[in-house]
PDB file as gemmi writes it, atoms N, CA and C in Angstrom:
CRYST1    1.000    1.000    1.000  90.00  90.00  90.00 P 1                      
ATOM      1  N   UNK A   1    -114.302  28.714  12.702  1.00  0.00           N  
ATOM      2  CA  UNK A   1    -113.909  28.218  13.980  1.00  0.00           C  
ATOM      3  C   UNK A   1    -115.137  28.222  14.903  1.00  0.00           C  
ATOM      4  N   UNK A   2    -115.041  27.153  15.729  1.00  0.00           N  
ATOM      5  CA  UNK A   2    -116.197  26.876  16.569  1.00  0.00           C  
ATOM      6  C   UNK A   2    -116.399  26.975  17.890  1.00  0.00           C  
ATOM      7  N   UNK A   3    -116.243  28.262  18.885  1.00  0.00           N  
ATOM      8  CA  UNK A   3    -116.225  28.106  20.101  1.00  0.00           C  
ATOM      9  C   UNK A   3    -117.646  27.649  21.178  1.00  0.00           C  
ATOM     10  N   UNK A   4    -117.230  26.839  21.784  1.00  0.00           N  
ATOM     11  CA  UNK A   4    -118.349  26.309  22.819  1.00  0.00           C  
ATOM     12  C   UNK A   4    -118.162  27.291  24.116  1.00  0.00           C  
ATOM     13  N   UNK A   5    -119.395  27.398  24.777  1.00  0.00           N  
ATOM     14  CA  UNK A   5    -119.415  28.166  25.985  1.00  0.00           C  
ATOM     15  C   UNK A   5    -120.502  26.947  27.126  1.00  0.00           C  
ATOM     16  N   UNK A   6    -119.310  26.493  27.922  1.00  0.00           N  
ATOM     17  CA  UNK A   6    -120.114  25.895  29.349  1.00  0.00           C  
ATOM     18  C   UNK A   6    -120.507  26.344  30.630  1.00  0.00           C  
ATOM     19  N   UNK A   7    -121.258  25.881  31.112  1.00  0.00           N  
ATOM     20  CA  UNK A   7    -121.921  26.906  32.378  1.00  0.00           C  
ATOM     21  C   UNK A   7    -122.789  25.796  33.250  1.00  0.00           C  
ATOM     22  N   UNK A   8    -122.520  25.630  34.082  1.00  0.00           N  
ATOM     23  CA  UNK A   8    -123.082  24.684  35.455  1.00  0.00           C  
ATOM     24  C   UNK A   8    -124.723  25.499  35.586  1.00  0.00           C  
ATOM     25  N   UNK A   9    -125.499  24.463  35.687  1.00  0.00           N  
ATOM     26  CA  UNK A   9    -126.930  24.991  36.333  1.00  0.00           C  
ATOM     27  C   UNK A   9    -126.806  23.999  36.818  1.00  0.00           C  
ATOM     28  N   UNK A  10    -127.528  24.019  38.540  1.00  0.00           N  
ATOM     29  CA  UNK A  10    -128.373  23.554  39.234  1.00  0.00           C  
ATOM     30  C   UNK A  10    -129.560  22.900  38.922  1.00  0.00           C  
ATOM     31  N   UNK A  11    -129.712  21.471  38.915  1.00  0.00           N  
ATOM     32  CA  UNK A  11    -130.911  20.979  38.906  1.00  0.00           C  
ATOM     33  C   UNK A  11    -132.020  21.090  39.880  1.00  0.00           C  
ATOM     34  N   UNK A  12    -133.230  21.538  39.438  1.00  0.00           N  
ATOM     35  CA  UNK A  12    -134.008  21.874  40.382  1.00  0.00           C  
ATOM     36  C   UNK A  12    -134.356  21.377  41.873  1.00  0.00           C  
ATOM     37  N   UNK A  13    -133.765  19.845  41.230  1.00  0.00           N  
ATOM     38  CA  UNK A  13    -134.148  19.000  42.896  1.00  0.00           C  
ATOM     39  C   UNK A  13    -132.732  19.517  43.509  1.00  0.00           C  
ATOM     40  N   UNK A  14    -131.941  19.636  43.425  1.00  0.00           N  
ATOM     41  CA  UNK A  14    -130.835  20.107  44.239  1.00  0.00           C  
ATOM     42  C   UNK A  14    -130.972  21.772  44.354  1.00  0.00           C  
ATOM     43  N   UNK A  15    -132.063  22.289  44.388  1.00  0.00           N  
ATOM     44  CA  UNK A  15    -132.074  23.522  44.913  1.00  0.00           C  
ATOM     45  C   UNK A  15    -131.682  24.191  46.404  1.00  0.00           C  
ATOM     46  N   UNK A  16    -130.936  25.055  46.760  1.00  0.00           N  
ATOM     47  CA  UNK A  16    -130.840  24.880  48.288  1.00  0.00           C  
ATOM     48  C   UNK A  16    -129.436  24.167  48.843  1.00  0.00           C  
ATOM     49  N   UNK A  17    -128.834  23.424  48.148  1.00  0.00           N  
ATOM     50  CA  UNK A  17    -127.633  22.550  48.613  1.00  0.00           C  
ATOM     51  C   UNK A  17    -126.626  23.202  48.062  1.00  0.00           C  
ATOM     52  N   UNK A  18    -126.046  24.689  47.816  1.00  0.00           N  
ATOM     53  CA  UNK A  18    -125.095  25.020  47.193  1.00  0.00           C  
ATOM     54  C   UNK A  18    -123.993  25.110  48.564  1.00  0.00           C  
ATOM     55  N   UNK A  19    -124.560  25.206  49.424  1.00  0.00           N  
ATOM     56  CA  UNK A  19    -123.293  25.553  50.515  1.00  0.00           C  
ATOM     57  C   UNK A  19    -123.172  24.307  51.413  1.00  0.00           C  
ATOM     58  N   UNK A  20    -123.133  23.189  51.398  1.00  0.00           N  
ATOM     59  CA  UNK A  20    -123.241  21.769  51.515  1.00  0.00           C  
ATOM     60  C   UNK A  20    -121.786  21.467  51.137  1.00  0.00           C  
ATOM     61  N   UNK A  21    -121.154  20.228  52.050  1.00  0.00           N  
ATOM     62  CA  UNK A  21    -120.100  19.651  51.805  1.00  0.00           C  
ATOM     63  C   UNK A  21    -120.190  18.838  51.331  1.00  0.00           C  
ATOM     64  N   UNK A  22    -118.506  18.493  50.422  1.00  0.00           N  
ATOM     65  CA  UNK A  22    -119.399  17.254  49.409  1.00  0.00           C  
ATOM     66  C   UNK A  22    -119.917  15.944  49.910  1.00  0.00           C  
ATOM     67  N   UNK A  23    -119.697  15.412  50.997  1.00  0.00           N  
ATOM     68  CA  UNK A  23    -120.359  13.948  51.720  1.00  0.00           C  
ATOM     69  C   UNK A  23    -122.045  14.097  51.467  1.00  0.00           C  
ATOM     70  N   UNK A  24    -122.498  15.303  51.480  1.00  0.00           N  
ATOM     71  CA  UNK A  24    -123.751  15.446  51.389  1.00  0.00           C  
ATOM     72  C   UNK A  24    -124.517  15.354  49.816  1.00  0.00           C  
ATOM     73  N   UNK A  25    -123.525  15.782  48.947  1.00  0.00           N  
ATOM     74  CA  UNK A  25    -124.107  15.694  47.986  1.00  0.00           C  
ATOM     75  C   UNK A  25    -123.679  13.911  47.220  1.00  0.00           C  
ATOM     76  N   UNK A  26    -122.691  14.308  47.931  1.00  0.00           N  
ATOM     77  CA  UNK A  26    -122.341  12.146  47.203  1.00  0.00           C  
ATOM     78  C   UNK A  26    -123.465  11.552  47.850  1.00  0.00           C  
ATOM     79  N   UNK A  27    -123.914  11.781  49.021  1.00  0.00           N  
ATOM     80  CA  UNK A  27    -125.104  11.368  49.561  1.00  0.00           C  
ATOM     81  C   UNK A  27    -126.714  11.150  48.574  1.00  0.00           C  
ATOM     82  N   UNK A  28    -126.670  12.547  48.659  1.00  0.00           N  
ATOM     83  CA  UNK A  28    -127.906  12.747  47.679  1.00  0.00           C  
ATOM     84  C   UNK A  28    -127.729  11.983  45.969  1.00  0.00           C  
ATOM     85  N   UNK A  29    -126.743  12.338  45.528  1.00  0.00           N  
ATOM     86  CA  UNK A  29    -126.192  11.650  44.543  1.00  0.00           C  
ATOM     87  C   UNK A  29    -126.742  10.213  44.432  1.00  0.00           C  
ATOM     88  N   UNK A  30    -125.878   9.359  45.321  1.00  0.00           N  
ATOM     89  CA  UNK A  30    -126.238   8.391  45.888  1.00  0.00           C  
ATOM     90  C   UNK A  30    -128.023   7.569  45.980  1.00  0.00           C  
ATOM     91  N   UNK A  31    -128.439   8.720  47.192  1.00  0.00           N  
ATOM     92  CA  UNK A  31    -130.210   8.627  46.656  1.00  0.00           C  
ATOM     93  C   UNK A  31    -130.669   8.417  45.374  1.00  0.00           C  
ATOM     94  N   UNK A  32    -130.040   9.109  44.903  1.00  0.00           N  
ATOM     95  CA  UNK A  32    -131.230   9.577  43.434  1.00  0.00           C  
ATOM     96  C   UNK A  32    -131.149   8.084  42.444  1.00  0.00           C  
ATOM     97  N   UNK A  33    -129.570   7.461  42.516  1.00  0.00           N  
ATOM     98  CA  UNK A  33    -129.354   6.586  42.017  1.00  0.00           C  
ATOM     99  C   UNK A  33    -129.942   5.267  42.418  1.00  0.00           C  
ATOM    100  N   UNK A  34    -129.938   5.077  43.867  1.00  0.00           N  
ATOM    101  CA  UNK A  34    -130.499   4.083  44.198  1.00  0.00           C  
ATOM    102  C   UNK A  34    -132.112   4.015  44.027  1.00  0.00           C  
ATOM    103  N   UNK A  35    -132.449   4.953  44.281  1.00  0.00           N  
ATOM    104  CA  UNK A  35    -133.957   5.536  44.046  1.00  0.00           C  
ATOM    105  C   UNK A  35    -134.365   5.294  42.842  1.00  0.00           C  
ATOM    106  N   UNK A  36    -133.787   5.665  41.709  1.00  0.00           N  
ATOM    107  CA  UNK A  36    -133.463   5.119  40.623  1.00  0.00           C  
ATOM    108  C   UNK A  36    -133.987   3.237  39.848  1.00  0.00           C  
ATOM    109  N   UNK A  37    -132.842   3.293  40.894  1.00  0.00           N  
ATOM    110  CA  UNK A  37    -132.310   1.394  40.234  1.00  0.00           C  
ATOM    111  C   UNK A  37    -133.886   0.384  41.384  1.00  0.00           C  
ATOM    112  N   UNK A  38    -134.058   1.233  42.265  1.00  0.00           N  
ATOM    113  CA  UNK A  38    -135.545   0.475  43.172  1.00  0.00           C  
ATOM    114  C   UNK A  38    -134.529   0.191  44.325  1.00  0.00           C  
ATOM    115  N   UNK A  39    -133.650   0.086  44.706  1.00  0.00           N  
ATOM    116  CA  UNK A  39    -132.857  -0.170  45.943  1.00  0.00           C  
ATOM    117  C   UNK A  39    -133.192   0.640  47.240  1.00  0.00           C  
ATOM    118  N   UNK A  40    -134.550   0.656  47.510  1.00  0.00           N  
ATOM    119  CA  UNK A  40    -134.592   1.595  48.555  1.00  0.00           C  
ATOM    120  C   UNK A  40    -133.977   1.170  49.521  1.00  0.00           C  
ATOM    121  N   UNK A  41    -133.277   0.161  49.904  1.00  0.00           N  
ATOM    122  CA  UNK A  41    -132.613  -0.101  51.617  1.00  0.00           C  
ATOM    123  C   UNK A  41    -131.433   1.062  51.227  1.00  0.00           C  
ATOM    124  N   UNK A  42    -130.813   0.732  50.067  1.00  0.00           N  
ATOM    125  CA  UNK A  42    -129.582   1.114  50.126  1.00  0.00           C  
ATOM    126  C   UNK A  42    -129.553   2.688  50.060  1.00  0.00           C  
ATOM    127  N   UNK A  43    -130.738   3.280  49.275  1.00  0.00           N  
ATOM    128  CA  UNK A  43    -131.147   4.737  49.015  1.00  0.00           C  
ATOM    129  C   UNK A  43    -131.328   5.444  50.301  1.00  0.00           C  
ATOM    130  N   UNK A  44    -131.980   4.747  51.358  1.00  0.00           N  
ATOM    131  CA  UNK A  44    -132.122   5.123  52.542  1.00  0.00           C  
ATOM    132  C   UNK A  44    -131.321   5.217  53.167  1.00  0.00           C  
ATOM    133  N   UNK A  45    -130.601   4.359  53.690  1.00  0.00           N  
ATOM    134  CA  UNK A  45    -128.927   4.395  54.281  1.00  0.00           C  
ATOM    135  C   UNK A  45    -128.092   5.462  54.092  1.00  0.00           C  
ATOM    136  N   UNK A  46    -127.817   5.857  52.481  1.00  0.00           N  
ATOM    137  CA  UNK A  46    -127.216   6.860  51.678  1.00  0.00           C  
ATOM    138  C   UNK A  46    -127.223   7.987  52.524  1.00  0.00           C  
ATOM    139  N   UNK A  47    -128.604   8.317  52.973  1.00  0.00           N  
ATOM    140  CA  UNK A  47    -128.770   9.648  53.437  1.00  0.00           C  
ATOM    141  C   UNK A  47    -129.682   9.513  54.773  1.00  0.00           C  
ATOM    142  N   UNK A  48    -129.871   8.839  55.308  1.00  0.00           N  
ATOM    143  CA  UNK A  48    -130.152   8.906  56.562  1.00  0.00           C  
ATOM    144  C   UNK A  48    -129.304   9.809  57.721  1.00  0.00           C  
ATOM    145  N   UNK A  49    -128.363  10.213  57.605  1.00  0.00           N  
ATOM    146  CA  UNK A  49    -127.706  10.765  58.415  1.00  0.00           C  
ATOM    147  C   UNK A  49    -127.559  12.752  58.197  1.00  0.00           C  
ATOM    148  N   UNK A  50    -128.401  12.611  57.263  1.00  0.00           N  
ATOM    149  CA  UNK A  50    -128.939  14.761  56.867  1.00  0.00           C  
ATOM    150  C   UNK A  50    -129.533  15.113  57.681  1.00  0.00           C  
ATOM    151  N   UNK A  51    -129.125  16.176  58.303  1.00  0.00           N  
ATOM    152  CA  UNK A  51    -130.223  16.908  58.711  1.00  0.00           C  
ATOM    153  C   UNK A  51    -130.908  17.961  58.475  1.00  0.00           C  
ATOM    154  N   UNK A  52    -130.337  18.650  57.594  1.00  0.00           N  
ATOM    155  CA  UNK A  52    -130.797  19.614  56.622  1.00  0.00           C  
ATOM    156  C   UNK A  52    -132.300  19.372  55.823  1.00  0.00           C  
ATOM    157  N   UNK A  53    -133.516  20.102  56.887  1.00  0.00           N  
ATOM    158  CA  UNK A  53    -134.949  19.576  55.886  1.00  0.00           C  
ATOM    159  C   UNK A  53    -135.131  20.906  54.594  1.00  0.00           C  
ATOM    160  N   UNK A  54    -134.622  21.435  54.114  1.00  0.00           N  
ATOM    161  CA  UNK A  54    -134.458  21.659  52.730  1.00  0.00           C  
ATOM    162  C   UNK A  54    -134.119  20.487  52.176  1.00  0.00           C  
ATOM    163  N   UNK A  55    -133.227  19.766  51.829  1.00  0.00           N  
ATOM    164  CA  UNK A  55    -132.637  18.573  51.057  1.00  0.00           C  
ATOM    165  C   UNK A  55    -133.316  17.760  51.665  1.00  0.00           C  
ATOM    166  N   UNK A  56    -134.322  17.740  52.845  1.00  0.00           N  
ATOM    167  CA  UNK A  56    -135.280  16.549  52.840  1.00  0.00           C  
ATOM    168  C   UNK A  56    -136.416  16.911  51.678  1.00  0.00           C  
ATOM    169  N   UNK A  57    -136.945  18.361  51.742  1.00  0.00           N  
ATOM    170  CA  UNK A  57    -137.911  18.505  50.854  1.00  0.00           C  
ATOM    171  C   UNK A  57    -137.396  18.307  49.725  1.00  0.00           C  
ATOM    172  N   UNK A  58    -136.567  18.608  48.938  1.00  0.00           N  
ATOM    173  CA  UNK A  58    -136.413  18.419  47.592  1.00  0.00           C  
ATOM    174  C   UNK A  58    -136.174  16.902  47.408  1.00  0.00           C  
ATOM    175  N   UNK A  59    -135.494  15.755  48.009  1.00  0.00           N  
ATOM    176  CA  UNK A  59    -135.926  14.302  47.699  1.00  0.00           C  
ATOM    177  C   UNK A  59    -137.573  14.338  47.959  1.00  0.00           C  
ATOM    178  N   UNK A  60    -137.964  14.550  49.204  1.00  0.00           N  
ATOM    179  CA  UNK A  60    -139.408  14.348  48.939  1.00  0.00           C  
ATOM    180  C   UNK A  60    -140.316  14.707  47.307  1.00  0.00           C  
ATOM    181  N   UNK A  61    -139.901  15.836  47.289  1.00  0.00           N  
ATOM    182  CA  UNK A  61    -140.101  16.108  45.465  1.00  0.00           C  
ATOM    183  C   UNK A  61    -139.729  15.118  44.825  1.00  0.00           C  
ATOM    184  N   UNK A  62    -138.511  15.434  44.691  1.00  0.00           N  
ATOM    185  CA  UNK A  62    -137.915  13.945  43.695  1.00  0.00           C  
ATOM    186  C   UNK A  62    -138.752  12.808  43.604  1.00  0.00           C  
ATOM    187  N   UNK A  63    -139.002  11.935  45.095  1.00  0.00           N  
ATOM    188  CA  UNK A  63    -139.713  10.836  45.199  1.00  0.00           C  
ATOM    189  C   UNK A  63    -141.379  11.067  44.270  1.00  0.00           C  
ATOM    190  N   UNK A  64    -141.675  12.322  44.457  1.00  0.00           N  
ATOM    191  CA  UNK A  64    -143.363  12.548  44.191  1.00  0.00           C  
ATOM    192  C   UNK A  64    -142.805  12.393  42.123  1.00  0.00           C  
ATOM    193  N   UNK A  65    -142.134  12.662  42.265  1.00  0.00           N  
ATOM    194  CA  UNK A  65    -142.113  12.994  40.750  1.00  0.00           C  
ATOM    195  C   UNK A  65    -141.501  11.356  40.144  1.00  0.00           C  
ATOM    196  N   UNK A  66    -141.312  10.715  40.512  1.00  0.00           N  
ATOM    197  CA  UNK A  66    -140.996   9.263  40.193  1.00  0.00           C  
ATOM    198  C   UNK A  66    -142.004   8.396  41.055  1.00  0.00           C  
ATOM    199  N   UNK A  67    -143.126   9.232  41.332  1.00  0.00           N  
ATOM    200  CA  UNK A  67    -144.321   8.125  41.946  1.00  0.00           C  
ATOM    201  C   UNK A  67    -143.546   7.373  42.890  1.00  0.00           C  
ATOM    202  N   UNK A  68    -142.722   7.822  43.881  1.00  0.00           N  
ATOM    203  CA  UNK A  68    -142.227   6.604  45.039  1.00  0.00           C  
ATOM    204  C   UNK A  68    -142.601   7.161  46.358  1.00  0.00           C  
ATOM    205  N   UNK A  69    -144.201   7.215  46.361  1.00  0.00           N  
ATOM    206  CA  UNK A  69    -144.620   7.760  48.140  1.00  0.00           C  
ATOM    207  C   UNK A  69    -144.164   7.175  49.099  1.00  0.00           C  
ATOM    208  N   UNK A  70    -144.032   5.902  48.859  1.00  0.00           N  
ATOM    209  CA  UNK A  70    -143.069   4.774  50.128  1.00  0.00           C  
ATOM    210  C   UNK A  70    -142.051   5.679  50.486  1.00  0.00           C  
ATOM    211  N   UNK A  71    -141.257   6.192  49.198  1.00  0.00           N  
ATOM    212  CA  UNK A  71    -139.885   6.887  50.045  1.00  0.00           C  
ATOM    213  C   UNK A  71    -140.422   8.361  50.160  1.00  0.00           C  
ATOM    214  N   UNK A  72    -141.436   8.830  49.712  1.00  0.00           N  
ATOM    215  CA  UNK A  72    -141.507  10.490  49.968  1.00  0.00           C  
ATOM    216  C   UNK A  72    -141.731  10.517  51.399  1.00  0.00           C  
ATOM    217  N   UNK A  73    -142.790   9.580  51.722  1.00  0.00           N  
ATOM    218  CA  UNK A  73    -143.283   9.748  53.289  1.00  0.00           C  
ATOM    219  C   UNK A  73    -142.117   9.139  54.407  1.00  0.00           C  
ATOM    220  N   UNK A  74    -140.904   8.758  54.161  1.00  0.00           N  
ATOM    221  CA  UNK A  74    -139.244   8.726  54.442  1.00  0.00           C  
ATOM    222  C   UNK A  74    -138.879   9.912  55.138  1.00  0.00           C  
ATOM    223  N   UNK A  75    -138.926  10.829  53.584  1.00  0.00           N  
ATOM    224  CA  UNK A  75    -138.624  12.245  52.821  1.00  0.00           C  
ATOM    225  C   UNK A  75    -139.034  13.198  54.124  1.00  0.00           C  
ATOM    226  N   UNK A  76    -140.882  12.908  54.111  1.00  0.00           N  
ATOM    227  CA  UNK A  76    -141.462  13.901  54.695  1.00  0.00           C  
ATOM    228  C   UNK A  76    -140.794  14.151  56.283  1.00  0.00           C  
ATOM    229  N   UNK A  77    -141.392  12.498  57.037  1.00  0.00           N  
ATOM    230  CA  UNK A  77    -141.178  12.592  58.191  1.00  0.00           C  
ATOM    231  C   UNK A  77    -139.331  12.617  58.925  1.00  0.00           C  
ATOM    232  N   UNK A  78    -138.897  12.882  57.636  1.00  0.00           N  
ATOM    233  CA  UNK A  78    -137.576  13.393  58.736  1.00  0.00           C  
ATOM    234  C   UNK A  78    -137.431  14.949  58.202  1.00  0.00           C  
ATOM    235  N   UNK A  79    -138.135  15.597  57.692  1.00  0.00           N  
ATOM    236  CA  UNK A  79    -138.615  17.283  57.767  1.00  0.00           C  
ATOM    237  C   UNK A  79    -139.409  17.636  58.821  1.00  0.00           C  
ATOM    238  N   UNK A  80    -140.011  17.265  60.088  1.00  0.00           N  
ATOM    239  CA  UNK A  80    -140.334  17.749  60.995  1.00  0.00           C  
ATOM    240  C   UNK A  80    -141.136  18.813  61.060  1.00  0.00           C  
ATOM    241  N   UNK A  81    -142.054  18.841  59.652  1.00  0.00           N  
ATOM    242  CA  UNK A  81    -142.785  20.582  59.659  1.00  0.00           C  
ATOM    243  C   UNK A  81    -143.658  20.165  58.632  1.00  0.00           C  
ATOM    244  N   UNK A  82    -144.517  20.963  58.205  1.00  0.00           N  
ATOM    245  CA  UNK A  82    -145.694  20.969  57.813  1.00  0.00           C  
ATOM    246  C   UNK A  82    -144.829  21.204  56.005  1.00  0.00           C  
ATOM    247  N   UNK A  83    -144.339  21.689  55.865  1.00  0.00           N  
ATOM    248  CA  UNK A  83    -143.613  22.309  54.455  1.00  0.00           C  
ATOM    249  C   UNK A  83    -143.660  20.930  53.517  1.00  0.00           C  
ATOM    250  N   UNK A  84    -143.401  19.321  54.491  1.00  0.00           N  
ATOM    251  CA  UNK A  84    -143.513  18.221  52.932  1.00  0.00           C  
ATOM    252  C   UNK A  84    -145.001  18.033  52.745  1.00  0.00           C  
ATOM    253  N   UNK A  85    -145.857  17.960  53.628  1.00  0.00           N  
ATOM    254  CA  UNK A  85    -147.295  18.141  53.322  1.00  0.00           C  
ATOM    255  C   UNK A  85    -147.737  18.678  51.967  1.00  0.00           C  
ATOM    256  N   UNK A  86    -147.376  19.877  51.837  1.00  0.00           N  
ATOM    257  CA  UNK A  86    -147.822  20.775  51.080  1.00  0.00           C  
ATOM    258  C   UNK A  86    -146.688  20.850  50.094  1.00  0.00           C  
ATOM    259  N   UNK A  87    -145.434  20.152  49.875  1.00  0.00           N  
ATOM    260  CA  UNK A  87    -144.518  19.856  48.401  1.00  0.00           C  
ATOM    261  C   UNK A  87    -144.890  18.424  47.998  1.00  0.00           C  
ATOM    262  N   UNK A  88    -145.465  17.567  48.769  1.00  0.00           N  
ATOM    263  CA  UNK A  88    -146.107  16.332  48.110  1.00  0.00           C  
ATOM    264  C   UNK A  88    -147.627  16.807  47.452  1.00  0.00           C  
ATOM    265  N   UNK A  89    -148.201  17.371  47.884  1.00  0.00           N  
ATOM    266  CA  UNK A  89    -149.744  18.201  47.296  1.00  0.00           C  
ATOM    267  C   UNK A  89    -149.912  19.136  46.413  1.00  0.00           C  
ATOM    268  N   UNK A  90    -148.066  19.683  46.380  1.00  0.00           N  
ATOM    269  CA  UNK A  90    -148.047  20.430  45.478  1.00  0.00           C  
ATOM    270  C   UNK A  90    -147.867  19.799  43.843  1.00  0.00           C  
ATOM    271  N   UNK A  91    -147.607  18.706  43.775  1.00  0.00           N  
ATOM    272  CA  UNK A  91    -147.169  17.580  43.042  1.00  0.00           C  
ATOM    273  C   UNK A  91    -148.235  17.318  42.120  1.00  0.00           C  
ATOM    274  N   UNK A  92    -149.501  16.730  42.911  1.00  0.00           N  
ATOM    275  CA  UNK A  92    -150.568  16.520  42.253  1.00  0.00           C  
ATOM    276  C   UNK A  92    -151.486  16.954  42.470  1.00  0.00           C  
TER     277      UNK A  92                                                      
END                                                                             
């Protein structure tokens, strides 16, 4: 007999968003997909309305790690602090 054992991990870019309602993560969700497919109007829209700059830094990641600086520097400047500077630099 063959028992399976499942267990939820956190993907690294969603680090930080555990206490988040879900509009926020269909949001981000949302991003990653459009971000994804090249739809940045629509990727942007998605989540324009966060204000949470944790979940700005980790798309900013995201973006660095799929080479899309167009949207990291999005990412950065609605984090308001020196912290995406130095997670886009941390990149490369």
């Amino acid at each position: 007999m063959c028992f399976y054992q499942i267990h939820e991990e956190m993907l690294k870019d969603f680090s930080g968003i555990e206490k988040i309602d879900d509009t926020i993560v269909k949001s981000i969700m949302n991003f990653s997909f459009y971000l994804t497919t090249g739809n940045m109007d629509e990727a942007y829209k998605s989540v324009k309305s966060i204000q949470n700059p944790i979940i700005w830094e980790n798309m900013a990641q995201m973006c660095v790690k799929t080479k899309r600086l167009d949207v990291a520097e999005i990412c950065i400047g609605n984090m308001r602090f020196a912290r995406g500077a130095r997670a886009v630099k941390k990149k490369f």
